[in-house]
N, CA, C and O atoms as a Maestro MAE file, in Angstrom:
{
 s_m_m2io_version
 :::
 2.0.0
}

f_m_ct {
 s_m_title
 :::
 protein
 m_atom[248] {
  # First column is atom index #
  i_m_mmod_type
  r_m_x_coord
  r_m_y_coord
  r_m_z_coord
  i_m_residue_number
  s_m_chain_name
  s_m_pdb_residue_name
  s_m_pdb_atom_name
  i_m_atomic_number
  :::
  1 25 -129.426 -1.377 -57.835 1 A "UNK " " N  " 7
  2 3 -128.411 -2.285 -57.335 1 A "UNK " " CA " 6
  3 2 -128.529 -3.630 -58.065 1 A "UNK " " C  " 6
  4 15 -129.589 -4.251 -58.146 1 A "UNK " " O  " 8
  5 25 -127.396 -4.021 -58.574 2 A "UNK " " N  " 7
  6 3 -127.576 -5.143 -59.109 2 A "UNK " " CA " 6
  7 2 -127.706 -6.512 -58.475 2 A "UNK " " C  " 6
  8 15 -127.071 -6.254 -57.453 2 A "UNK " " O  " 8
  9 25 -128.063 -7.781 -58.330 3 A "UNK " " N  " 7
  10 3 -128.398 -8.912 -57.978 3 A "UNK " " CA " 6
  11 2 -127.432 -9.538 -57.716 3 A "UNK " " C  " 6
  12 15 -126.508 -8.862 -58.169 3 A "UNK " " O  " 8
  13 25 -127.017 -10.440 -57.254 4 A "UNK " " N  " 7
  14 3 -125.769 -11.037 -56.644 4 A "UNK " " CA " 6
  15 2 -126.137 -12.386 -57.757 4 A "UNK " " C  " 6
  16 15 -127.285 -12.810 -57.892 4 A "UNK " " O  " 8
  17 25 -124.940 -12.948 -58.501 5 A "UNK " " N  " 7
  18 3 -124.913 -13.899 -59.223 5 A "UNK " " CA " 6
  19 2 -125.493 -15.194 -57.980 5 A "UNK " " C  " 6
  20 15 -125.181 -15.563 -56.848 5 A "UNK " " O  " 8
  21 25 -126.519 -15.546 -59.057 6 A "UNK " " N  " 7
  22 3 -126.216 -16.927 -58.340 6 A "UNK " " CA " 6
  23 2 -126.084 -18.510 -59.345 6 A "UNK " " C  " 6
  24 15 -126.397 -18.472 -60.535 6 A "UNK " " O  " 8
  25 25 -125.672 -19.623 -58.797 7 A "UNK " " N  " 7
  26 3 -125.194 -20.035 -58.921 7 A "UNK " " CA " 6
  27 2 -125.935 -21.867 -59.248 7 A "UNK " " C  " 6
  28 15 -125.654 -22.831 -58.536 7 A "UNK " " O  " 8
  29 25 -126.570 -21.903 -60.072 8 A "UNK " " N  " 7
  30 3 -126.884 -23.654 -60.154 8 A "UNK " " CA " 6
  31 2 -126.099 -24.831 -59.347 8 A "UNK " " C  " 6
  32 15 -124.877 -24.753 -59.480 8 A "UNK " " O  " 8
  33 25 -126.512 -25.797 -58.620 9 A "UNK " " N  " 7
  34 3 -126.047 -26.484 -57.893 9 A "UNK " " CA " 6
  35 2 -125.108 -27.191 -58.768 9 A "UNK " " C  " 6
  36 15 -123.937 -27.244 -58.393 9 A "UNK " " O  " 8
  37 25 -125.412 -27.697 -59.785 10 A "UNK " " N  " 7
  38 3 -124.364 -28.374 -60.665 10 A "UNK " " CA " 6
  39 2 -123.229 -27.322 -60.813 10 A "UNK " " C  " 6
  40 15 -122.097 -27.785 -60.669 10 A "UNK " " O  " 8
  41 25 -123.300 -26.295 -61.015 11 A "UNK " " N  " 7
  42 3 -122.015 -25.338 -61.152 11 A "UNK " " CA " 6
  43 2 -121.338 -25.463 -59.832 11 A "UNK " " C  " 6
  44 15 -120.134 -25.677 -59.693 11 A "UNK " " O  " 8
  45 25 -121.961 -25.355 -59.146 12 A "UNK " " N  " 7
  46 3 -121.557 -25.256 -57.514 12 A "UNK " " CA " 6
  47 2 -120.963 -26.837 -57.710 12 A "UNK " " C  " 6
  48 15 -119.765 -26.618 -57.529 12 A "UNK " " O  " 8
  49 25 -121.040 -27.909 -57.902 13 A "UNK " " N  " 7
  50 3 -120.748 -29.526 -57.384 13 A "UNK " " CA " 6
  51 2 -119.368 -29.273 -58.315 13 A "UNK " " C  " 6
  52 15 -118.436 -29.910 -57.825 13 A "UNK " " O  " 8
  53 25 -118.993 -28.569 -59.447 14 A "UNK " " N  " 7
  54 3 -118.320 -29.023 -60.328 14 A "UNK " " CA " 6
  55 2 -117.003 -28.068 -59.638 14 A "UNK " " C  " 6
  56 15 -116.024 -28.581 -59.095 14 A "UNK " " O  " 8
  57 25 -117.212 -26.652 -59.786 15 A "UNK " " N  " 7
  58 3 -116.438 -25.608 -59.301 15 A "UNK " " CA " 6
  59 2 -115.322 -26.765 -57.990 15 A "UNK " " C  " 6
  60 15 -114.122 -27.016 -58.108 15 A "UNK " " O  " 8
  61 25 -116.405 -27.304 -56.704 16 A "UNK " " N  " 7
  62 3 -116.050 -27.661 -55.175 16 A "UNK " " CA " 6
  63 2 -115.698 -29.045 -55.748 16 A "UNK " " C  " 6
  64 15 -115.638 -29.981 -54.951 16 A "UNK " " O  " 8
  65 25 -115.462 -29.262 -57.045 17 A "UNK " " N  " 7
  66 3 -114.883 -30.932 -57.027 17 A "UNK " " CA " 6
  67 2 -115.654 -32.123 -56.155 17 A "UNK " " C  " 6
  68 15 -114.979 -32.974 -55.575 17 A "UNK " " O  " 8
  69 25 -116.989 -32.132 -56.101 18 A "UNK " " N  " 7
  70 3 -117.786 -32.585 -55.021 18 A "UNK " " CA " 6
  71 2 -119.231 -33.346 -55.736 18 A "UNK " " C  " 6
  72 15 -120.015 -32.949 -56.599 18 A "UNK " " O  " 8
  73 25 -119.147 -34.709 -54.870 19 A "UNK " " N  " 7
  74 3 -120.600 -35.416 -55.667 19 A "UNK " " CA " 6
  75 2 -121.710 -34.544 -54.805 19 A "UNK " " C  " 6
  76 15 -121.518 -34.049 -53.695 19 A "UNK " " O  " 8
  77 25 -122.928 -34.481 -55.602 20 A "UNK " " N  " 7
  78 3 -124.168 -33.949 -54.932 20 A "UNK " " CA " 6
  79 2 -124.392 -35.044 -53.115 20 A "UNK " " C  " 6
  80 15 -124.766 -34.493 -52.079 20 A "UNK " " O  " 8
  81 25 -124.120 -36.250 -53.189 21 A "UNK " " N  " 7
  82 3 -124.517 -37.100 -51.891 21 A "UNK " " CA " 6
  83 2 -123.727 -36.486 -50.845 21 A "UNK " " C  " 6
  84 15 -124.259 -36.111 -49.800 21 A "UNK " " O  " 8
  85 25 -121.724 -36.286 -51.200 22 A "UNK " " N  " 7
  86 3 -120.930 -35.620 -50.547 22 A "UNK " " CA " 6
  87 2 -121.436 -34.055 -49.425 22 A "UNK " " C  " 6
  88 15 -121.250 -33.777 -48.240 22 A "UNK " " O  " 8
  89 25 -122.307 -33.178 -50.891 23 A "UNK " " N  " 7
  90 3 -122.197 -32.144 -50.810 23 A "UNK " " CA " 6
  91 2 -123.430 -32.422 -49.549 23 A "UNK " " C  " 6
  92 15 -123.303 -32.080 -48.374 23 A "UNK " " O  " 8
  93 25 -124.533 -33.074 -50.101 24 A "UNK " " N  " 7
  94 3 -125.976 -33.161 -48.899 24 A "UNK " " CA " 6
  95 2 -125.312 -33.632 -47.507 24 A "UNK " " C  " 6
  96 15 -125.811 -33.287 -46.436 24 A "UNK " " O  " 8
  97 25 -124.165 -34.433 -47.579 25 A "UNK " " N  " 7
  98 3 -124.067 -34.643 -45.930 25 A "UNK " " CA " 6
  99 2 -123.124 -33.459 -45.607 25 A "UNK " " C  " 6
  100 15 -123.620 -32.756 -44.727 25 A "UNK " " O  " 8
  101 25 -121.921 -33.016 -46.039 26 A "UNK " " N  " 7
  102 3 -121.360 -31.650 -45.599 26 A "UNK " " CA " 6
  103 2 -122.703 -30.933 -45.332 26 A "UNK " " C  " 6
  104 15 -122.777 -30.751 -44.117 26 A "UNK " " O  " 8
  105 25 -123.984 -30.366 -46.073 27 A "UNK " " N  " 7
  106 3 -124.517 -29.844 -45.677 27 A "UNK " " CA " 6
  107 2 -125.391 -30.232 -44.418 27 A "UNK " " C  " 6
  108 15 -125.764 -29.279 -43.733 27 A "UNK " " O  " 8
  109 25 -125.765 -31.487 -44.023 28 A "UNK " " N  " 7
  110 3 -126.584 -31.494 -42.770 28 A "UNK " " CA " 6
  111 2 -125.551 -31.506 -41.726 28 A "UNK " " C  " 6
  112 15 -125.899 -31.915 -40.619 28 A "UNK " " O  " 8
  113 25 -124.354 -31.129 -41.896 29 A "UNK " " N  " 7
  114 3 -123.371 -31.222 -40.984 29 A "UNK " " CA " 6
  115 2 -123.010 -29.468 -40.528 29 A "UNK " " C  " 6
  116 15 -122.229 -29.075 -39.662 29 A "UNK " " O  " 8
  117 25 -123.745 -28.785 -41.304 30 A "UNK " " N  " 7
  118 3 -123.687 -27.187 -41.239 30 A "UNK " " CA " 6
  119 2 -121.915 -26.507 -42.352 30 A "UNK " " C  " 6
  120 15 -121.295 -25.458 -42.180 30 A "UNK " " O  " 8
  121 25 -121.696 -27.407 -43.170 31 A "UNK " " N  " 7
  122 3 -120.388 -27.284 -43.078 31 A "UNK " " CA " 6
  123 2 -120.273 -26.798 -44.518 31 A "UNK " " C  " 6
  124 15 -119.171 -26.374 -44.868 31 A "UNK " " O  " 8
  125 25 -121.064 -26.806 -45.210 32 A "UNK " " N  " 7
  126 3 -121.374 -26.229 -46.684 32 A "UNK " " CA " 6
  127 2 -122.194 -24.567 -46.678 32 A "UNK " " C  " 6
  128 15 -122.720 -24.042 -45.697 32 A "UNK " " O  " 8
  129 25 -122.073 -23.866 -48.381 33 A "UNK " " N  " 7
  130 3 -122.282 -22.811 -48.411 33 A "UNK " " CA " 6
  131 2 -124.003 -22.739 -48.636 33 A "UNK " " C  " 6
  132 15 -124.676 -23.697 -49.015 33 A "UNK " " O  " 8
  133 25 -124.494 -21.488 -48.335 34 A "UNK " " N  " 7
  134 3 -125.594 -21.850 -47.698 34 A "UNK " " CA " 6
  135 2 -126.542 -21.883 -49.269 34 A "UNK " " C  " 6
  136 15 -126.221 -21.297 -50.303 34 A "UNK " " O  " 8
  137 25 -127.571 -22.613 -49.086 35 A "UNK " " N  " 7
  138 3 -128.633 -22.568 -50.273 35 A "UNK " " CA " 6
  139 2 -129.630 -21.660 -50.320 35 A "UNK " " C  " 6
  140 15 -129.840 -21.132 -49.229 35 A "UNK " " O  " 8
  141 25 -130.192 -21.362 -51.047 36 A "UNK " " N  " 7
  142 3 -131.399 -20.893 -51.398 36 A "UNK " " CA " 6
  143 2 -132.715 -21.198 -52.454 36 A "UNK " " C  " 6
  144 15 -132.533 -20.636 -53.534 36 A "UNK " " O  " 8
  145 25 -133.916 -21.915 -52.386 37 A "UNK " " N  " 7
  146 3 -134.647 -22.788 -53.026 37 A "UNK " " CA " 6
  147 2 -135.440 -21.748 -53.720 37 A "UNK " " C  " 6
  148 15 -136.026 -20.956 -52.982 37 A "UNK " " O  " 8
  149 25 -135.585 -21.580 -55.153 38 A "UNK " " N  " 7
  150 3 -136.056 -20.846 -55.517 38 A "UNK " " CA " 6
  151 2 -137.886 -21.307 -55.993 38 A "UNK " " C  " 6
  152 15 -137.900 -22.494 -56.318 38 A "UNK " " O  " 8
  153 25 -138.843 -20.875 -56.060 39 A "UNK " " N  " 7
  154 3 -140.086 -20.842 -56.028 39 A "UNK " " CA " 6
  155 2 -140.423 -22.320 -56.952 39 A "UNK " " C  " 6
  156 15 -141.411 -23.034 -56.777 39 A "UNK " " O  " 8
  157 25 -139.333 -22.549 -57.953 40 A "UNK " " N  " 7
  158 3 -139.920 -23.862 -58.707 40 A "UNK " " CA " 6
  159 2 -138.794 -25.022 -57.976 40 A "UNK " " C  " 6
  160 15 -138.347 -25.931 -58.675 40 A "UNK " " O  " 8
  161 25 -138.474 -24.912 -56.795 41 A "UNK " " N  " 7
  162 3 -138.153 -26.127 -56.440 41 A "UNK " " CA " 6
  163 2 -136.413 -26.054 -56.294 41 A "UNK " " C  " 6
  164 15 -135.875 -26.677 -55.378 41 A "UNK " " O  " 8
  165 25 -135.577 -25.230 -57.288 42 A "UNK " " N  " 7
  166 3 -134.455 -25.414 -57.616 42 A "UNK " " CA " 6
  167 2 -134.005 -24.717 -57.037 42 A "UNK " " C  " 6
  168 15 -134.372 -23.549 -56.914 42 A "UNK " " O  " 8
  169 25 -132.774 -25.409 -56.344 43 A "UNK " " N  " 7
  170 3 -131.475 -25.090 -55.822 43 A "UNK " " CA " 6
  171 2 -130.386 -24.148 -56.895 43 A "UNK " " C  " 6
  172 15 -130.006 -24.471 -58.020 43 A "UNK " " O  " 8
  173 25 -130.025 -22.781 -56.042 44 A "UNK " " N  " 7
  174 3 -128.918 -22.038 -56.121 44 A "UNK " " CA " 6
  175 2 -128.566 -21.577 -54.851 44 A "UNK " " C  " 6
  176 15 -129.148 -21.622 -53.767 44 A "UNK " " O  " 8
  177 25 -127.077 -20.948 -55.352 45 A "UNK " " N  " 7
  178 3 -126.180 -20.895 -54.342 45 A "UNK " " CA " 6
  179 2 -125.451 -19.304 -54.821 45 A "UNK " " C  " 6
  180 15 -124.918 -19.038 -55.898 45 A "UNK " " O  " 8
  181 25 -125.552 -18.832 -54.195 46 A "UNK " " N  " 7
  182 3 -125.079 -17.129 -54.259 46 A "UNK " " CA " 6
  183 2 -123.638 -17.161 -54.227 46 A "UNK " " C  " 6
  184 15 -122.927 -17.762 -53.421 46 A "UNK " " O  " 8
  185 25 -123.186 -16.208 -55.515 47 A "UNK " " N  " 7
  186 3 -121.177 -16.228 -55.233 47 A "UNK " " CA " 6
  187 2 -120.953 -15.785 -54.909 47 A "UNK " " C  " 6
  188 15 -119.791 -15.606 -55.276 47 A "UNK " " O  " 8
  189 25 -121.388 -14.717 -53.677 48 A "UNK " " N  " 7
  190 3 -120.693 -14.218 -52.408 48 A "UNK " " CA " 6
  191 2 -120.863 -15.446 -51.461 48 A "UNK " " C  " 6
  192 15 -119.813 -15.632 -50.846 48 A "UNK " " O  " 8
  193 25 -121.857 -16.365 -51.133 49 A "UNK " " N  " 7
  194 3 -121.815 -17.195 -49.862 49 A "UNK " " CA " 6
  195 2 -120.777 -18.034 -50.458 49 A "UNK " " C  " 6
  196 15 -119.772 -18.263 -49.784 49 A "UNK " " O  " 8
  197 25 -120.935 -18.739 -52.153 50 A "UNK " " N  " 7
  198 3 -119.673 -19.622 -51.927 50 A "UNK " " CA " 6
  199 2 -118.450 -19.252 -51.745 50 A "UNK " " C  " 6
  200 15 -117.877 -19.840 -50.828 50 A "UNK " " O  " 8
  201 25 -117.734 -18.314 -52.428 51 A "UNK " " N  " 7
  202 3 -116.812 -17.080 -52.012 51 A "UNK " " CA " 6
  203 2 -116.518 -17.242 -50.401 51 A "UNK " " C  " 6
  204 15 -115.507 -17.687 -49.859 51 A "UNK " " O  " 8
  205 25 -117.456 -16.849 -49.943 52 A "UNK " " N  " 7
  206 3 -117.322 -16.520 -48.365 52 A "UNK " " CA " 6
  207 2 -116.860 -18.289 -47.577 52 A "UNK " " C  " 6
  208 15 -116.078 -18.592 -46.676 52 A "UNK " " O  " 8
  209 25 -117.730 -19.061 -48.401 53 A "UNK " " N  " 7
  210 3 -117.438 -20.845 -47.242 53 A "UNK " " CA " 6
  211 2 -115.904 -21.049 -48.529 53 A "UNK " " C  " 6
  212 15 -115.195 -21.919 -48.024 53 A "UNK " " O  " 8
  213 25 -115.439 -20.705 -49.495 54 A "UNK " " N  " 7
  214 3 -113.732 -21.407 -49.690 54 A "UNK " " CA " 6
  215 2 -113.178 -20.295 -48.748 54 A "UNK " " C  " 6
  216 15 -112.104 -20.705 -48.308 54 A "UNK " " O  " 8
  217 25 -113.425 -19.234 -48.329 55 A "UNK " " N  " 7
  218 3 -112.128 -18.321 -47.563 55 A "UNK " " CA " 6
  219 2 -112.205 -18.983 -46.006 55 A "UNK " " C  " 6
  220 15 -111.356 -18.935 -45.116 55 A "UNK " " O  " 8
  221 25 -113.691 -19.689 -46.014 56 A "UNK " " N  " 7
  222 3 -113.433 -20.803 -44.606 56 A "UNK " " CA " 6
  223 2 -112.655 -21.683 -44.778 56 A "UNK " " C  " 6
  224 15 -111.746 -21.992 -44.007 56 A "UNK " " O  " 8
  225 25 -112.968 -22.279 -45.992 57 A "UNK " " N  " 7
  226 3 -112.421 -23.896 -45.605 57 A "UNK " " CA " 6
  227 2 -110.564 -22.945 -45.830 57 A "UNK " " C  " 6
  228 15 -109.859 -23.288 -44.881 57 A "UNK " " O  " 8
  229 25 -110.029 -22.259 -46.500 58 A "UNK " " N  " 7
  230 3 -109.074 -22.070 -46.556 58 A "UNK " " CA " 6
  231 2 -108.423 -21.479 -45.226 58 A "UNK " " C  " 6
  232 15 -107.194 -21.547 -45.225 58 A "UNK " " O  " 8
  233 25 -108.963 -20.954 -44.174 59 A "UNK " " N  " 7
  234 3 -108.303 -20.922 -42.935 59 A "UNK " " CA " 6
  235 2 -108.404 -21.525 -41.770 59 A "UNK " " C  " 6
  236 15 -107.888 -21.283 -40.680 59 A "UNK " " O  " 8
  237 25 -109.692 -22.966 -42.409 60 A "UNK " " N  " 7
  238 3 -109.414 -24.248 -41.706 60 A "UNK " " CA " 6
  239 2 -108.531 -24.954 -41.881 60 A "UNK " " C  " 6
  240 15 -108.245 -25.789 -41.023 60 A "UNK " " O  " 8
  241 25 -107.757 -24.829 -43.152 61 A "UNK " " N  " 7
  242 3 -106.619 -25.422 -43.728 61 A "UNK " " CA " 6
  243 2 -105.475 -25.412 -43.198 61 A "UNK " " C  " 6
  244 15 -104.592 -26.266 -43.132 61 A "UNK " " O  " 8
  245 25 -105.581 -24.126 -42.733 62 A "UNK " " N  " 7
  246 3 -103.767 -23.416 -42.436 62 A "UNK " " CA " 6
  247 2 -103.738 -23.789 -41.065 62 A "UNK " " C  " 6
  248 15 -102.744 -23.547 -40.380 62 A "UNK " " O  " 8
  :::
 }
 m_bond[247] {
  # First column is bond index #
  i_m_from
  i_m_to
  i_m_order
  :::
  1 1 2 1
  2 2 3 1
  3 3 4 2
  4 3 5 1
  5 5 6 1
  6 6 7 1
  7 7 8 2
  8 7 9 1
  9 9 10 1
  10 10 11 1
  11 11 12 2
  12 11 13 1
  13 13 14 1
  14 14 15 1
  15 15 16 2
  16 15 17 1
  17 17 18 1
  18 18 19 1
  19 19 20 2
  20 19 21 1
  21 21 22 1
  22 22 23 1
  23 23 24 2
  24 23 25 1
  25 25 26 1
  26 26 27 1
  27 27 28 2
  28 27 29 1
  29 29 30 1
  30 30 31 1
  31 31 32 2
  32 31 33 1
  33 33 34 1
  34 34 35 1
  35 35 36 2
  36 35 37 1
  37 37 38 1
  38 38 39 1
  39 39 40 2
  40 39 41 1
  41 41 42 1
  42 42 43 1
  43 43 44 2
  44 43 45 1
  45 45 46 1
  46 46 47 1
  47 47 48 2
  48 47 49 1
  49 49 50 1
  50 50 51 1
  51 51 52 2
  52 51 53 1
  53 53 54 1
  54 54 55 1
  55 55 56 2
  56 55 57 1
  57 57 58 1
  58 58 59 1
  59 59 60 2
  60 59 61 1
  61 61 62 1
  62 62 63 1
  63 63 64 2
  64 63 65 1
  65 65 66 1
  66 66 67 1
  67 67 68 2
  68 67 69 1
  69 69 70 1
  70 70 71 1
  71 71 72 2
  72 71 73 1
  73 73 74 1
  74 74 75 1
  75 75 76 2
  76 75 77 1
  77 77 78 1
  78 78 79 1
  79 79 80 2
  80 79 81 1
  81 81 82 1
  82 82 83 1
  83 83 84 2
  84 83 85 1
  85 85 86 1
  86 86 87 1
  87 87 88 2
  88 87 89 1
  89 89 90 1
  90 90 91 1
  91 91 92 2
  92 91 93 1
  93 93 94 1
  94 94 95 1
  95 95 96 2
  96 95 97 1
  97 97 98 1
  98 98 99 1
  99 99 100 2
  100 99 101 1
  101 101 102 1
  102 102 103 1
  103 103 104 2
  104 103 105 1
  105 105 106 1
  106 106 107 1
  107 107 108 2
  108 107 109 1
  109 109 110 1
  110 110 111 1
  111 111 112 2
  112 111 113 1
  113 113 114 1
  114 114 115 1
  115 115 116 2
  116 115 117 1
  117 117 118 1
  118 118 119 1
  119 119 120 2
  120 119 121 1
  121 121 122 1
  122 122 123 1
  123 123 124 2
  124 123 125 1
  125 125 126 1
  126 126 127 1
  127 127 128 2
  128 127 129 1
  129 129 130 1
  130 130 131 1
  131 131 132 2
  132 131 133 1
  133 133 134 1
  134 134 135 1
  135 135 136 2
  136 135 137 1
  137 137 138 1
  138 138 139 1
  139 139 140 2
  140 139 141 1
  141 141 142 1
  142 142 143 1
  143 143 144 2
  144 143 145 1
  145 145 146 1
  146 146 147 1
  147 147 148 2
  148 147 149 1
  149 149 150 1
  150 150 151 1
  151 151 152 2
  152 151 153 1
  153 153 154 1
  154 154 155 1
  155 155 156 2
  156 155 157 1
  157 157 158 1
  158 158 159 1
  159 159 160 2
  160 159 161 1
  161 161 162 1
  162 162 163 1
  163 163 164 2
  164 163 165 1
  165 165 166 1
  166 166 167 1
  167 167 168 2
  168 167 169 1
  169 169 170 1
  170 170 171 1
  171 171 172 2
  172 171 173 1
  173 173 174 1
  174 174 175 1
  175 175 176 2
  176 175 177 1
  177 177 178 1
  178 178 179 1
  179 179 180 2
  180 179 181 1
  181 181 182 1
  182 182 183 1
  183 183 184 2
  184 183 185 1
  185 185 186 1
  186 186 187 1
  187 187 188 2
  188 187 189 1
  189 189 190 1
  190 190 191 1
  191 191 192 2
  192 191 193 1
  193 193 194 1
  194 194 195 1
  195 195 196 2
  196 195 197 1
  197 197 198 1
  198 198 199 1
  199 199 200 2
  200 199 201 1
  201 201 202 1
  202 202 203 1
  203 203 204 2
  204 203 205 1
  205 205 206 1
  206 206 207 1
  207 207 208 2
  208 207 209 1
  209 209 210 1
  210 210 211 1
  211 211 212 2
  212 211 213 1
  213 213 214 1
  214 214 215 1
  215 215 216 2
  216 215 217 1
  217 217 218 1
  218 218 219 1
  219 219 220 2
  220 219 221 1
  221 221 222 1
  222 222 223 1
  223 223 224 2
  224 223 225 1
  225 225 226 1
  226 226 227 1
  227 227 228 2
  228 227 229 1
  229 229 230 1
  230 230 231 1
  231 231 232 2
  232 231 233 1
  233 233 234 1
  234 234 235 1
  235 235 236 2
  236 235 237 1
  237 237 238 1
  238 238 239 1
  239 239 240 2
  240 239 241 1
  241 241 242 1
  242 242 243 1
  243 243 244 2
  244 243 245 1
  245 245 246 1
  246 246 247 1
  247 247 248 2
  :::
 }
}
């Protein structure tokens, strides 16, 4: 089975049009896609979870 892409936070800030400070308070607000810290410290983000939080924000929209 193959691995689910994931995703560098800078890819993630650029993709969501979003400063990293923006993105840290959406996230202590529960309102961002979820992270995962990998063993040297660094932040990624899986493209099924971000996938999954735009089909939120898009039927928070409507």
């Amino acid at each position: 089975m193959a691995q689910a892409k994931k995703l560098k936070l800078a890819e993630v800030l650029e993709e969501i049009g979003m400063s990293r400070a923006a993105f840290y308070r959406m996230r202590a607000r529960g309102q961002a896609p979820k992270l995962s810290k990998l063993p040297n410290g660094q932040l990624r983000v899986s493209r099924a979870d971000l996938d999954a939080w735009w089909k939120t924000c898009e039927q928070n929209a409507a």
